[in-house]
Residue frames as qw, qx, qy, qz and C-alpha x, y, z in Angstrom:
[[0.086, -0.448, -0.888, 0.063, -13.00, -4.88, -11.88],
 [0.199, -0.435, -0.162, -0.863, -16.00, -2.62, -12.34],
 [0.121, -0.301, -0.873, 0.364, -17.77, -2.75, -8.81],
 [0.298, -0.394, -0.823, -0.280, -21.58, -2.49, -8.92],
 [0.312, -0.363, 0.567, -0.671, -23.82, -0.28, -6.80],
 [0.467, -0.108, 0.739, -0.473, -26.28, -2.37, -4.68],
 [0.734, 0.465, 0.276, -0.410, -29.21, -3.09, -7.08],
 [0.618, 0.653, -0.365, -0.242, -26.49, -4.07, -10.14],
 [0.152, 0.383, -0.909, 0.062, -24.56, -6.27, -7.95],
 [0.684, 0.040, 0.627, -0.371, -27.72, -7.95, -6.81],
 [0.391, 0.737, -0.193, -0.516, -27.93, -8.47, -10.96],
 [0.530, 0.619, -0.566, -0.127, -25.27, -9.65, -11.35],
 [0.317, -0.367, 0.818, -0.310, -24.99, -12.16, -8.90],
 [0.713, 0.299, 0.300, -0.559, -27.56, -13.60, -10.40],
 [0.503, 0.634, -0.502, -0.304, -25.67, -13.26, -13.81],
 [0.176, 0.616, -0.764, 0.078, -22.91, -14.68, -12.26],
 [0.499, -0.258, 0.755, -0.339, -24.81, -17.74, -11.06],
 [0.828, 0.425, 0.244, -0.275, -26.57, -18.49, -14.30],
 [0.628, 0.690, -0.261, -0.248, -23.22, -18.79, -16.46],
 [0.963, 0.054, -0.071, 0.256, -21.39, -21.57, -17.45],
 [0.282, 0.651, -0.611, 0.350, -17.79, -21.47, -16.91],
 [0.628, 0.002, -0.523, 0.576, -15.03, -22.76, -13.75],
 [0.395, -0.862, 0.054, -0.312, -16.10, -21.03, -10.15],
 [0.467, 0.296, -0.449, 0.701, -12.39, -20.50, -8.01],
 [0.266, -0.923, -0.070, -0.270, -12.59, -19.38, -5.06],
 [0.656, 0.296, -0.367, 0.590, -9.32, -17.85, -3.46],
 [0.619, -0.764, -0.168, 0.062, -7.96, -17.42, -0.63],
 [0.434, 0.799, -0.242, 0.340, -4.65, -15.07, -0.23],
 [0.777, -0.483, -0.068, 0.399, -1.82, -16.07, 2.07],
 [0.084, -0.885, 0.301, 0.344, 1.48, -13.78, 2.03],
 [0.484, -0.263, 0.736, 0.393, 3.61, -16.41, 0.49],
 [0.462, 0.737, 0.444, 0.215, 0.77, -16.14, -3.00],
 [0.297, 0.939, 0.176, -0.015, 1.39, -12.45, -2.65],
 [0.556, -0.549, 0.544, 0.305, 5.15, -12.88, -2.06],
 [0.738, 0.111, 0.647, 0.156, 5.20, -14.65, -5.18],
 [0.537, 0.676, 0.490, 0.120, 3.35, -12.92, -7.16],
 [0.216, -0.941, 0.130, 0.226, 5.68, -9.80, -5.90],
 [0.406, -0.554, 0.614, 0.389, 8.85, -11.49, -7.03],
 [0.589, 0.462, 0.643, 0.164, 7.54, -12.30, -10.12],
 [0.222, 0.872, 0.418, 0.127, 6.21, -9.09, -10.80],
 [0.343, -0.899, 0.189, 0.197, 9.56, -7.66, -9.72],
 [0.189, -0.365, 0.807, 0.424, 12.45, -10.04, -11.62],
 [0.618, 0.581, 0.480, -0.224, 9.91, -9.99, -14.64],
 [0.510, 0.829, 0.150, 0.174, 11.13, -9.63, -18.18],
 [0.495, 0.541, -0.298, 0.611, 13.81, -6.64, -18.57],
 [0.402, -0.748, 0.202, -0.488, 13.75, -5.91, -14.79],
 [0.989, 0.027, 0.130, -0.065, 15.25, -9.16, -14.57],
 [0.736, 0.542, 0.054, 0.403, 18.24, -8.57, -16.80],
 [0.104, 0.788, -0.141, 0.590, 18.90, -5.67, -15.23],
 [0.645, -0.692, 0.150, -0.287, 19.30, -6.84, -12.01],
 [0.856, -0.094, 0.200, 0.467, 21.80, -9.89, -12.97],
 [0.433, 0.737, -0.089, 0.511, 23.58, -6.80, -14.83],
 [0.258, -0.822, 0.084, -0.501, 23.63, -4.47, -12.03],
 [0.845, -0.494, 0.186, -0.087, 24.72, -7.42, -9.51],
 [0.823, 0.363, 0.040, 0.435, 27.47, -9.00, -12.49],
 [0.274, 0.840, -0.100, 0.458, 28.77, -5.40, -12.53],
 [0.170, -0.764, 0.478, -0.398, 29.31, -4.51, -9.18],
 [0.871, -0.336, 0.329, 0.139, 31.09, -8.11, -8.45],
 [0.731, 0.404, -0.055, 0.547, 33.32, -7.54, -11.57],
 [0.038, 0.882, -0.070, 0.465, 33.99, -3.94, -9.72],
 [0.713, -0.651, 0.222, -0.140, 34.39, -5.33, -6.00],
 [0.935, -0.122, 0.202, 0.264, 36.72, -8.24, -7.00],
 [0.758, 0.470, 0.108, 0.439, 39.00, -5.57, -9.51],
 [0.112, -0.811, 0.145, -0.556, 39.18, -3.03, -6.96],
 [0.843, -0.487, -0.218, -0.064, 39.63, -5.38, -3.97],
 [0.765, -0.116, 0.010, 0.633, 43.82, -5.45, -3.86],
 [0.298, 0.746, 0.165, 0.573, 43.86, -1.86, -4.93],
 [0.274, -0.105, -0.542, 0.787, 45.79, 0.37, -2.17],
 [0.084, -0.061, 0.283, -0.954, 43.51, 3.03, -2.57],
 [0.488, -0.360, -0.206, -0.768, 40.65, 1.10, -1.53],
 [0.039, -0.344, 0.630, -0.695, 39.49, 1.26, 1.41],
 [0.001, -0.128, -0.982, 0.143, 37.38, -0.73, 3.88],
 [0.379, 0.598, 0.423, -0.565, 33.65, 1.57, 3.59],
 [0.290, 0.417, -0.646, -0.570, 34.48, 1.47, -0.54],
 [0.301, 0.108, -0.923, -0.213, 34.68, -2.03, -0.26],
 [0.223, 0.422, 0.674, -0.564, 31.33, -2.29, 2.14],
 [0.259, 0.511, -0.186, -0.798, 29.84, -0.15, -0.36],
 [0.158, 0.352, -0.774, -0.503, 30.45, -2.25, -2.90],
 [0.079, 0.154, -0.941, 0.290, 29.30, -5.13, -1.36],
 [0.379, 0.485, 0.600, -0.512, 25.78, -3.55, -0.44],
 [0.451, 0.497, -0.371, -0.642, 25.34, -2.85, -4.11],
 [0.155, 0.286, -0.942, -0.088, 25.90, -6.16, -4.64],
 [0.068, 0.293, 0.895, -0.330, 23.07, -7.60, -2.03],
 [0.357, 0.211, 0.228, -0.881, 20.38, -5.06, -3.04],
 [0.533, 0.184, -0.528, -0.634, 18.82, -7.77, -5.85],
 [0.626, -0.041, -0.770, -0.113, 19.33, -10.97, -4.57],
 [0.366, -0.327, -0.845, 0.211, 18.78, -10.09, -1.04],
 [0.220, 0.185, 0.282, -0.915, 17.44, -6.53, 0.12],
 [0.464, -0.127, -0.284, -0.829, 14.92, -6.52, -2.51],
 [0.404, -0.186, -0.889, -0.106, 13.56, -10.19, -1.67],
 [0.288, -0.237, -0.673, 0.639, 13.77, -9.44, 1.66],
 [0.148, 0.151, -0.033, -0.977, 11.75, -5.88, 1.33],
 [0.392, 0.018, -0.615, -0.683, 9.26, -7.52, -0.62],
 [0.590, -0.243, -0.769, -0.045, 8.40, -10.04, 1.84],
 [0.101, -0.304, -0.481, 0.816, 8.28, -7.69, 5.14],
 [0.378, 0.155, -0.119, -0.905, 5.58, -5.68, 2.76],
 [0.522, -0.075, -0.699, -0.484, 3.70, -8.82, 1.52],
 [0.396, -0.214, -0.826, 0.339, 3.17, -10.09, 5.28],
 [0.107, 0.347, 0.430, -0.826, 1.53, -6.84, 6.31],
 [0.403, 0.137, -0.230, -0.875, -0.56, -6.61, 3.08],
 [0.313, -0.132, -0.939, -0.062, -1.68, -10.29, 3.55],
 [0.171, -0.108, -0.668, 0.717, -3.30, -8.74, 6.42],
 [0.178, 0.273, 0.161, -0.932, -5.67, -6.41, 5.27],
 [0.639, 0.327, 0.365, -0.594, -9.30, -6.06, 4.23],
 [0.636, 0.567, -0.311, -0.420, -8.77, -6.34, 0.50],
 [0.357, 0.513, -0.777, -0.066, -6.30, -9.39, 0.55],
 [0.130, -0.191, 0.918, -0.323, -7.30, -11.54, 3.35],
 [0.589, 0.263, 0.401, -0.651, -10.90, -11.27, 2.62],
 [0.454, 0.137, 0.832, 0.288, -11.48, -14.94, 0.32],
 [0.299, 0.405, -0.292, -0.814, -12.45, -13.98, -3.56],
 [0.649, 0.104, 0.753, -0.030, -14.66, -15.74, -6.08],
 [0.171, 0.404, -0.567, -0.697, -13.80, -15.99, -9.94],
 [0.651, 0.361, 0.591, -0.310, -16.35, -16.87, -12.08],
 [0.016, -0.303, 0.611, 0.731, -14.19, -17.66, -15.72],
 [0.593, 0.540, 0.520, -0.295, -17.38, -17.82, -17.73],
 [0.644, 0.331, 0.605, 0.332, -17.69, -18.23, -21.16],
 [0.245, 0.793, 0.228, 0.509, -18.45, -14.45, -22.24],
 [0.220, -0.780, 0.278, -0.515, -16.98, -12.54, -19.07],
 [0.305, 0.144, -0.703, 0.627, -14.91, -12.60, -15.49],
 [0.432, -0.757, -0.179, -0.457, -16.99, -12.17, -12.72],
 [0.467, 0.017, -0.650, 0.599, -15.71, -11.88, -9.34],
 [0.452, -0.826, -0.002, -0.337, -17.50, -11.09, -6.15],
 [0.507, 0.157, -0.524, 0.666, -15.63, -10.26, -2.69],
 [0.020, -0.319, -0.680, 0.660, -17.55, -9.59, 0.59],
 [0.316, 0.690, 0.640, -0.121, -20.86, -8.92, -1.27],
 [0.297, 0.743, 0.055, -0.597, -19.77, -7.20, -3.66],
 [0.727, 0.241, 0.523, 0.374, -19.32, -8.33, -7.48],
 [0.238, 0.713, -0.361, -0.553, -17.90, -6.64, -10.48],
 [0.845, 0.446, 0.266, 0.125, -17.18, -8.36, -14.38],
 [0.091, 0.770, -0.357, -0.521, -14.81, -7.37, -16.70],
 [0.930, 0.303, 0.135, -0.161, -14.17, -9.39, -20.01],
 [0.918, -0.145, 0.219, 0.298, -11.55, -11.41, -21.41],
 [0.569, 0.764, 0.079, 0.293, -10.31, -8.67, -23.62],
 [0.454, -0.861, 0.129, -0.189, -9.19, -6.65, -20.59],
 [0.862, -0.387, 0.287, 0.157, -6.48, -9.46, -19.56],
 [0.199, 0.877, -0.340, -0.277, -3.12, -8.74, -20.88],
 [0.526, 0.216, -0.822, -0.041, -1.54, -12.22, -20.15],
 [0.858, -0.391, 0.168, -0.288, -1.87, -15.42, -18.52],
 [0.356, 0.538, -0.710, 0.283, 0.89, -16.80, -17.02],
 [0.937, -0.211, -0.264, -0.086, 1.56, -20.17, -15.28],
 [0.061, 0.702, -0.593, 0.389, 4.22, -20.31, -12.49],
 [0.221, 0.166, -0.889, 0.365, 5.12, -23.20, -10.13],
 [0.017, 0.379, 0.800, -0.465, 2.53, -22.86, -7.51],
 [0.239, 0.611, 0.259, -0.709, 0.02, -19.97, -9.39],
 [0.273, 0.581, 0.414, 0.646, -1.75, -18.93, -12.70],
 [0.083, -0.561, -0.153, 0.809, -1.79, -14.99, -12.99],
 [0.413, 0.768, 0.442, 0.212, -4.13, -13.02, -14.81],
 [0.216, -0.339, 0.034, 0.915, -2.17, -9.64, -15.30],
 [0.152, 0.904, 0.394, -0.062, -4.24, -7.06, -15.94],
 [0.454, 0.574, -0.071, 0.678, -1.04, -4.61, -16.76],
 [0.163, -0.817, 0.229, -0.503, 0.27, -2.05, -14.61],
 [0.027, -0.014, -0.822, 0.569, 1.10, -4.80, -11.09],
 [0.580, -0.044, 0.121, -0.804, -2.41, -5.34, -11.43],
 [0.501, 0.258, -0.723, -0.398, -3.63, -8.96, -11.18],
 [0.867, -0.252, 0.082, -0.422, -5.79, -11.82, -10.16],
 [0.265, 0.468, -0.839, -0.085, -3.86, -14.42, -8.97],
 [0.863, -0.102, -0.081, -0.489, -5.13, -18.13, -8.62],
 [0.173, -0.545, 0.819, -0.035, -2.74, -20.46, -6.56],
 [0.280, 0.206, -0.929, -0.123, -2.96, -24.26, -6.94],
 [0.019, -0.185, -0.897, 0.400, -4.54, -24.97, -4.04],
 [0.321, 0.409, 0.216, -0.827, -7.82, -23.13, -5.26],
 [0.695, 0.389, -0.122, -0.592, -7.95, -25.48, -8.28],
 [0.261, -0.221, 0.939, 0.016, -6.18, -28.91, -7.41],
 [0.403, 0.296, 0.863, 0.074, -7.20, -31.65, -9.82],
 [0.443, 0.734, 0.511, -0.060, -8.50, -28.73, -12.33],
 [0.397, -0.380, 0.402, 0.732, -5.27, -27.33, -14.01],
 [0.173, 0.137, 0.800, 0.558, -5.80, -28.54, -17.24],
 [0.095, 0.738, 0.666, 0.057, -9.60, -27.36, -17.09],
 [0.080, -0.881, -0.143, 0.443, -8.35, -23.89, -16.47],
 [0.357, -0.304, 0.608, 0.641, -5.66, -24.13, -18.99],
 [0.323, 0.312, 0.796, 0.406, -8.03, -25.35, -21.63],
 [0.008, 0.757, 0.646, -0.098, -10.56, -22.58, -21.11],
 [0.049, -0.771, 0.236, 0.589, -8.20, -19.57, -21.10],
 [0.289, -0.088, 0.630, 0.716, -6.47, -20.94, -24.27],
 [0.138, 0.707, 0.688, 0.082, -10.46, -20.99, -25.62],
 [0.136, -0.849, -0.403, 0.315, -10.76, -17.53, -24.45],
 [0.218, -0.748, 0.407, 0.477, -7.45, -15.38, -24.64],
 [0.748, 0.604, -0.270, -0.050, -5.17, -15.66, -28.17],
 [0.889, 0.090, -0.229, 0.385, -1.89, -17.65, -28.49],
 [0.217, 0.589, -0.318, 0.710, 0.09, -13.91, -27.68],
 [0.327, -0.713, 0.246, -0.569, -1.46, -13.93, -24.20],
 [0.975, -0.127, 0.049, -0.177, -1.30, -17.52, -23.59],
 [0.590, 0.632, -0.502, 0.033, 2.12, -17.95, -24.62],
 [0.032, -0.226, 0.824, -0.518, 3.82, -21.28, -22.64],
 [0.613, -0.171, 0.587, -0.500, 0.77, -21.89, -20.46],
 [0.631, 0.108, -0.731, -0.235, 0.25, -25.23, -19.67],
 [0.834, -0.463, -0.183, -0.238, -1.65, -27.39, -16.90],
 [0.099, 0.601, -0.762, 0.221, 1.73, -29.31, -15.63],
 [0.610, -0.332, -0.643, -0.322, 1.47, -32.45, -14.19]]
């Protein structure tokens, strides 16, 4: 988001009141950014690698287990190697998402303006744009759409911010974005 000094975000507010499109406005709990964390964490190959990395060290634990010369801080070892995917990381994630829920930038309630020729978004009086080109994908999870901007960068938009207007948001990105960024998305029912 490009953010505006005083006299450009007055401007654009304006803009952003004169254009058509779907106004959102969101509100961030930990459990959104929780989400959006484990997503953005068991995403793609990072994903793979983790059921590897876990697969492995249970084929290791279970072939080493009877083995005289291992011992009981081996087999501990093992064991935490084992938990670091399915539960340290979770766990890690969600002690960090409960303190960042907290703070200025997250707690403070956003508004997305998906307009026909640009994004707008203000956040405690202040507003930036950026256009659809920007957006790398749009992805549709259980309880969220995510705009990913690339990098762990993204606007997410839970459910409850657009009950009863799925499908309107669905239709409007496909409009917007090509089939590559869109790939999947769909309204559910």
């Amino acid at each position: 988001m490009d953010i505006k000094d005083p006299m450009q975000t007055k401007k654009l507010r304006e803009e952003m009141e004169r254009a058509e499109g779907m106004e959102v406005k969101v509100t961030m709990t930990a459990e959104h950014l929780f989400t959006f964390s484990m997503y953005n964490s068991y995403n793609g190959w990072k994903l793979i690698f983790a059921i590897g990395f876990t697969l492995a060290w249970i084929v290791i634990l279970f072939a080493t287990w009877n083995m005289e010369a291992s011992v009981w801080h081996q087999k501990l070892l093992m064991t935490f190697c084992i938990l670091i995917f399915p539960v340290l990381q979770p766990y890690l994630l969600w002690t960090s998402t409960k303190k960042q829920a907290n703070t200025y930038g997250f707690s403070t309630p956003v508004t997305l303006k998906l307009a026909y020729n640009h994004i707008y978004i203000e956040q405690a009086g202040h507003c930036g744009d950026f256009e659809w080109a920007r957006i790398k994908r749009f992805v549709r999870l259980k309880s969220m759409f995510i705009m990913d901007m690339g990098s762990g960068r993204a606007y997410v938009i839970p459910n409850e911010s657009i009950r009863g207007r799925e499908q309107e948001l669905v239709d409007l990105v496909k409009k917007q974005l090509p089939e590559t960024k869109t790939k999947g998305l769909k309204a559910f029912a």
